[in-house]
N, C-alpha and C positions, 0 to 999 in steps of 0.2 A: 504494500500500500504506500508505504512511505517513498519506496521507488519510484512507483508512477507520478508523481506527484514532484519528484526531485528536480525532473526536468522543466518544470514548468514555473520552477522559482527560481533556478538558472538564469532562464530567458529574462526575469524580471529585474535580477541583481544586475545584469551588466545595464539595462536601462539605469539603474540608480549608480550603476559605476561612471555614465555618460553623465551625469546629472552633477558630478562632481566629488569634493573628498570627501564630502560629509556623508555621502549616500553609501562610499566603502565602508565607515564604519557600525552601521546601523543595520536592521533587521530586515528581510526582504519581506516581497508581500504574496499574495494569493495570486496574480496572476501574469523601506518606506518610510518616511518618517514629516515630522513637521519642523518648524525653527522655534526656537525654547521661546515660550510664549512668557505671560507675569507667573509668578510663585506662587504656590496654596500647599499650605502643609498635606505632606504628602501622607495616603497611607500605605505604611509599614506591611512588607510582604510576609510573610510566614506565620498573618496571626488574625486569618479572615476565617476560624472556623464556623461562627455565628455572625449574620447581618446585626450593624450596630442599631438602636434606634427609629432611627432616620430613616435608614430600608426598608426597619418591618413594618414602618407608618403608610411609605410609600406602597409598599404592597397590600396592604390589607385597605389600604383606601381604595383598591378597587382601578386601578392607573391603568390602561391598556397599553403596559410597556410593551415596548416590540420587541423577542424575542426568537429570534430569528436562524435560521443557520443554510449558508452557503452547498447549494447541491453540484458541485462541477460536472461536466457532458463525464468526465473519466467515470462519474460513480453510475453514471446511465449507459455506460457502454455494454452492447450487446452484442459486438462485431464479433468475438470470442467464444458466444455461445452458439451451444448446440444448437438449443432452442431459439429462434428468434423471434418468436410468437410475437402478437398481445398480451397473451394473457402471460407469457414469460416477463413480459417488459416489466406489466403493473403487477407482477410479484416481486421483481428486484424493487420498484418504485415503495409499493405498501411496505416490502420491511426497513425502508428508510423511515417513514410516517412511522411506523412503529416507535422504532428508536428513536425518533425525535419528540414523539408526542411522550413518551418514558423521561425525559428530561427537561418536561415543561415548557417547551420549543411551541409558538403558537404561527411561525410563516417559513414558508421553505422557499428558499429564492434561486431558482432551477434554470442552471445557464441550458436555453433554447435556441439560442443561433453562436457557438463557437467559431465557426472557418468559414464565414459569408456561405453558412446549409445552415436547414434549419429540422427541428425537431418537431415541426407542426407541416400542415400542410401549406407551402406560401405559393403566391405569383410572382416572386422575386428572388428567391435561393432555392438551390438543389435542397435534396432532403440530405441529412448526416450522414457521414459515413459511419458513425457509433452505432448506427441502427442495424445495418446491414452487411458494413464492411466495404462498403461502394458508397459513394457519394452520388447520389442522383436516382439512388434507387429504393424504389416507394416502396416501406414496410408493409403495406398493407393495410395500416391504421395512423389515428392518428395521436403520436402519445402525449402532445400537448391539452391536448383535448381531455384522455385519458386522465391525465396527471392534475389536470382541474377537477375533475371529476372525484376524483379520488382524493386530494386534498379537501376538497370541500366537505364531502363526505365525513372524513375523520377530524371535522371541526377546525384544519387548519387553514392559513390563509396560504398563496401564492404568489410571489412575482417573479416575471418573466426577466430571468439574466441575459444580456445581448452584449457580446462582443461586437463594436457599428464597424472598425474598420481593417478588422487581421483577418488575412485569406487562408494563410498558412503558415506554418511556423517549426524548423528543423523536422521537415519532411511529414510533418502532418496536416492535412491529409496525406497518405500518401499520390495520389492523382483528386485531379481535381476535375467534376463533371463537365461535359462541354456545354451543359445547360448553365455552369455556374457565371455570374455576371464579370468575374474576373477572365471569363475565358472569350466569352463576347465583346469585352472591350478592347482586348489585346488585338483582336481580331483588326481592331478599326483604326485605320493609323491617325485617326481625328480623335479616338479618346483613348488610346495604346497610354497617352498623361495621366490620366487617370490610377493608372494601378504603380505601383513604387517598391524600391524591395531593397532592402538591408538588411544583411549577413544570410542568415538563412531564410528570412522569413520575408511574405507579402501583404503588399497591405494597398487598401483604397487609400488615396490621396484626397484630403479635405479641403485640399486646395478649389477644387468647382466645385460649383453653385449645383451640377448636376448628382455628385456623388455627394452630395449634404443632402440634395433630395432624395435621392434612392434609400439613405440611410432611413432619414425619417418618413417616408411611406412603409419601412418597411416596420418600424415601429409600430407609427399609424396601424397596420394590418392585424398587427399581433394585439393591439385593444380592442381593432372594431372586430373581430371575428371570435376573440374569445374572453369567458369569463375570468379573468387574472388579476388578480387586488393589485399591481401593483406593475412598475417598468423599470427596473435597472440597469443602467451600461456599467461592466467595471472599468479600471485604471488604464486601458490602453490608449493611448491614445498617438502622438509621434513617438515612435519606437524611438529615436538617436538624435543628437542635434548635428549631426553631420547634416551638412549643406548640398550634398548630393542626392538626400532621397527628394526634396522638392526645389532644387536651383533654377531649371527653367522656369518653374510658375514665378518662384519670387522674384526672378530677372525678370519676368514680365511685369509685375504687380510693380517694384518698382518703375520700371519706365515710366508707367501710365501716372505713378504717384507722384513722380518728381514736377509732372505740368499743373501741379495744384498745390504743390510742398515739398514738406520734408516725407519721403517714405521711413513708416514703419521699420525697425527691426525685424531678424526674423522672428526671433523670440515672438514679439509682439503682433505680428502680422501671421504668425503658426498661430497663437492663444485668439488672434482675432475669428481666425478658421474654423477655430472649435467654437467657440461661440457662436457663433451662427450656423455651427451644422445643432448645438444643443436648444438654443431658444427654437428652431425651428421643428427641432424632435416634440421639444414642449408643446409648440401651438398644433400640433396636427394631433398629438395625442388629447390634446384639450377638446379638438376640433368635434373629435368622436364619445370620447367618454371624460367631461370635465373635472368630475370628481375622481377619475385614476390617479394614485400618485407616479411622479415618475421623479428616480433618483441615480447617484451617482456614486462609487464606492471607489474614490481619488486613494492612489499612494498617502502614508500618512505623513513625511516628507511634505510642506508646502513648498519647497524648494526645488525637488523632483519636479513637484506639478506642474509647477510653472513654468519650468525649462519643457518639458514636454508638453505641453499646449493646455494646460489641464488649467484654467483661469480661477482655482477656487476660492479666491476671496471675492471676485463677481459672483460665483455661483451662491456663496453665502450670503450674501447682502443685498442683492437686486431682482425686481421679481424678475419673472417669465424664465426663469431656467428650470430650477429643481422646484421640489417638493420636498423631498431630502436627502442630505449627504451624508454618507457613510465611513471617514477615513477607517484605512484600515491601520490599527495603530496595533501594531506586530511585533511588541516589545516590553521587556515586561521593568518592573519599578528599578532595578540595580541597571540599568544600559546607560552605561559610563558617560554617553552624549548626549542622548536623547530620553530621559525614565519617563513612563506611560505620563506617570503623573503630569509633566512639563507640557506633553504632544497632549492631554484630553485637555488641561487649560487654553492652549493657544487653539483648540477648533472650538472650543465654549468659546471664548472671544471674540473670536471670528464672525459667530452669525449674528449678523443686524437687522434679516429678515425672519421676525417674528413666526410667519406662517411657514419657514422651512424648516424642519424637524432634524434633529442632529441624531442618529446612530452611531454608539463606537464598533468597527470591525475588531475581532478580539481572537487572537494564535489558538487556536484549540490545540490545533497540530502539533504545537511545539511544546506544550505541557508535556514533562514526564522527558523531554530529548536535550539529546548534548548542545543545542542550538545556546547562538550567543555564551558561547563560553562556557559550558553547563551550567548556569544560572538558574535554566529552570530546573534543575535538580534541585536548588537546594530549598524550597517548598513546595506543598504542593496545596496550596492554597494562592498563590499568583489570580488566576483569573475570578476564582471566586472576590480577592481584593480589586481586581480590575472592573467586576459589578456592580461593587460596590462606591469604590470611588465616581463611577459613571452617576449612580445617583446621590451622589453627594452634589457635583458640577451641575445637574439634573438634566443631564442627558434624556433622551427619547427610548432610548432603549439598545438592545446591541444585537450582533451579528455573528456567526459563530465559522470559522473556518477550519473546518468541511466534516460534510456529514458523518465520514466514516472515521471521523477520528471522537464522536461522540458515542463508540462502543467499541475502545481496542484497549489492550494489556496497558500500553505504552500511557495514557488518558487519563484511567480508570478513575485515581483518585481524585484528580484537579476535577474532574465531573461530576465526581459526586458531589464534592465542597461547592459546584457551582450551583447543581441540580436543589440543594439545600436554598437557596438564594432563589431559584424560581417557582418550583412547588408550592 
């Protein structure tokens, strides 16, 4: 488990190696850190066996904290199995519900478009190759569908996780469908600009007006067609600030900018890219279902973010982006540079927009492993204190990083000390 999984935090450390020197020292993320915000007495890790006061107020008041845990495409993979039924699918899906509903988990936030495929039926991506083991090729069913169904069912909530612009990444997929939209535009030497690729991996370029639309229709689709509480994009967003995954655009953009000023950075002119592919995710999702939330779950690194297009002090402050942000703060109270405590003050600070909800992302994974120095060894009460401190700052609620690490050996106890905390 911890294998599969290895790779995929890889890909994400060298983005925060590109991000700079602060990002070598700090904790990677799901798929990270912040800059030390003000001071608040911190709480003290290896002594959260009981919620203080203030918790068990907050919870017996009846609060509908969000309690949430991250389902990645790997723990839905079915390419391996025998079976690739239906009814195979939503037996691997129901013994996650199981386990999640056993530790008081009330939303499961189910990535459904990994590698520009999707997990539902769309007019816009192939279907997963998770499903089949083929990329473009139709299970039979549809387990977006399914997985609403079935969440809802066992009283939980859902929302739809969307990676908007990585096609593939150190040869996953391994082929990609020629129905998929990265393969039709390569086709076209008019939008071949469109698609951009660094080191191993590809990706849609946010640089046009046209792939900011295709993103957010394809969001749009995933609200108006299914019953889903909720729309997440995670952390990806410009893999590198090398100036070669998008130099022709920005050589054009400046030209055109210099006959009216100064142009933009690219820094600033990347972070303008994202915003307007995410205000415009926001209105089309509004367009169809205006009470959907839709959120965002940024590196916990403000510094990362920024340098990769990720604008999250916009996002926190001004309407028409989120509904809510999730950093993932992947680090626990002793991280020499960055202690949880310092990263949950500076995203509490941060939001000036009253109606945007703050969720902390929170290492499940890492409880009970050698990560960061073996530090989490030395309690095992960390996340349980990282709950708690959330509702001290009075965070929204949190996030749990990844399903399958809420029933393994490695876990066992940091879960329980949390599971105490949410029951």
């Amino acid at each position: 488990m911890v294998i599969r999984l290895f790779r995929r935090h890889i890909v994400i450390a060298c983005v925060g190696i590109l991000a700079g020197v602060v990002a070598v020292t700090m904790a990677v993320n799901h798929f990270g850190e912040a800059k030390p915000g003000r001071t608040q007495q911190a709480v003290k890790p290896g002594v959260h066996s009981e919620p203080d006061e203030s918790s068990q107020a907050l919870h017996s008041a009846g609060t509908k904290e969000m309690r949430a845990v991250w389902v990645p495409y790997m723990s839905l993979n079915m390419s391996y199995e025998k079976d690739k039924s239906k009814q195979s699918f939503i037996k691997k899906f129901d013994a996650i519900i199981h386990t999640a509903k056993s530790c008081g988990i009330n939303t499961l936030v189910v990535q459904v478009r990994p590698f520009s495929d999707a997990l539902y039926k769309s007019q816009y991506y192939p279907w997963s190759h998770i499903l089949s083991g083929t990329q473009g090729k139709d299970p039979g069913y549809d387990p977006l569908k399914d997985m609403v169904t079935e969440s809802h069912k066992n009283g939980l909530k859902i929302h739809a996780w969307i990676n908007p612009l990585r096609i593939s990444i150190s040869g996953t997929p391994s082929s990609l469908s020629n129905s998929n939209p990265c393969c039709i535009y390569q086709k076209d030497a008019s939008k071949s600009c469109y698609i951009s690729n660094f080191k191993d991996g590809t990706y849609y370029n946010p640089a046009y007006d046209e792939v900011r639309r295709f993103v957010a229709d394809g969001a749009k689709e995933v609200a108006q067609k299914y019953d889903v509480d909720g729309i997440q994009f995670d952390d990806y967003f410009y893999p590198t600030q090398d100036t070669s995954f998008d130099g022709q655009a920005y050589s054009n953009y400046c030209s055109t900018a210099k006959k009216a000023g100064t142009p933009l950075s690219l820094e600033e002119w990347r972070r303008a890219n994202i915003n307007s592919m995410v205000s415009l995710v926001y209105r089309e999702i509004k367009s169809v279902k205006p009470g959907l939330p839709f959120g965002i779950a940024p590196q916990g690194n403000t510094a990362n973010d920024m340098k990769m297009g990720a604008d999250v002090y916009a996002w926190c402050s001004a309407k028409g982006y989120v509904d809510y942000i999730c950093p993932q703060l992947y680090y626990n109270f002793q991280n020499p540079v960055l202690p949880f405590s310092a990263a949950a003050n500076t995203w509490r600070s941060m939001i000036k927009n009253k109606d945007v909800k703050l969720y902390f992302g929170l290492a499940a994974y890492k409880a009970g492993s050698d990560a960061d120095s073996g530090t989490w060894k030395n309690s095992s009460t960390i996340l349980a204190g990282q709950v708690q401190y959330g509702r001290q700052v009075k965070c929204d609620g949190f996030m749990f990083y990844s399903c399958e690490f809420l029933d393994s050996s490695q876990t066992k106890d940091e879960i329980q000390n949390v599971v105490k905390l949410l029951n």
